[in-house]
N, C-alpha and C positions, 0 to 999 in steps of 0.2 A: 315080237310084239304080242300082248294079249289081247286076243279078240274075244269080247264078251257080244251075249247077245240079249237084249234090254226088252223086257214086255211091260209096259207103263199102259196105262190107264188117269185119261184126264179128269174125266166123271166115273167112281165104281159104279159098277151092272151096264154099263153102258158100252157097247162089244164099238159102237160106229166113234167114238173120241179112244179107240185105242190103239196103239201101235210099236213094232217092232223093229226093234235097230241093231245096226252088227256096227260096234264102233272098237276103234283099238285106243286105247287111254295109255299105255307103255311105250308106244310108239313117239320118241325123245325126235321129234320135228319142231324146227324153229321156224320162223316167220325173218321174211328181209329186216326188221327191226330187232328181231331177238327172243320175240314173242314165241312163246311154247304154240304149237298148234295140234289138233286133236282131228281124229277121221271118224266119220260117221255115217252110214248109208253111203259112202261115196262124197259126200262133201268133206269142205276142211275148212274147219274153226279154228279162231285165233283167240285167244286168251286174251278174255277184256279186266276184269275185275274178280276179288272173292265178295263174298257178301259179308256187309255191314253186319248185316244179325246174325248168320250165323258161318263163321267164317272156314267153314268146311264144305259150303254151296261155292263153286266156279259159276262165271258168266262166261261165255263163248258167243259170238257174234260170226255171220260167214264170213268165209275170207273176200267174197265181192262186196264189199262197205262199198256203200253208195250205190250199187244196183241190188243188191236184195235185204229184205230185213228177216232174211231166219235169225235165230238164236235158239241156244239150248243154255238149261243150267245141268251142270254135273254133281253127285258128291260121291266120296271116294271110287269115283272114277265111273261111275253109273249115270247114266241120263235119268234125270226127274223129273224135268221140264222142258216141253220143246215148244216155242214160240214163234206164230206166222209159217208160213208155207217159205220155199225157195221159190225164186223169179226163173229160173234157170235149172238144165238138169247137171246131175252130177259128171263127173269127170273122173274116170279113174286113170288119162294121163296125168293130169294136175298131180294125182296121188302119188305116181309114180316118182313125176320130177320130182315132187318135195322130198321123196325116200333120198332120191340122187344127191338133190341138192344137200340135203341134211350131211350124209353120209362125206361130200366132198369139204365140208367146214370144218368136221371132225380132224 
């Protein structure tokens, strides 16, 4: 898996709106429905939508729908946008099983 390490900035000059992510985007993780899913800081998003306008932006939503509303948009496999805070901290079993579980569907 490629681990990339992402420095965004939500406002430029502005050091307090910015921040650093270690996400793997090559990492080929599905979701119980089928859905591609993505790791980041420790959490795991699930592939909601590409975007209408410009269809090389991903929408990623957490994978706890219905208790937290993070999301992140991606494009070629970069974080751009990270939106709301997690409810919850991350999990690097969750990350684990999903490696497991992926690996046992294959």
């Amino acid at each position: 898996a490629r681990r990339t390490r992402v420095h965004m900035c939500l406002v430029p000059l502005q050091r307090s709106f910015c921040f650093t992510a270690a996400c793997e985007m090559d990492a080929p993780f599905v979701s119980q429905k089928g859905r591609e899913k993505f790791i980041c800081d420790g959490y795991l998003y699930i592939f909601e939508r590409l975007s209408e306008v410009d269809s090389t932006v991903a929408f990623w939503h957490c994978e706890q729908v219905g208790r937290c509303k993070s999301r992140i948009h991606t494009k070629s496999g970069e974080v751009i946008k990270k939106i709301n805070e997690h409810s919850h901290f991350p999990s690097a079993s969750d990350v684990e099983v999903a490696r497991f579980v992926t690996q046992i569907k294959r």
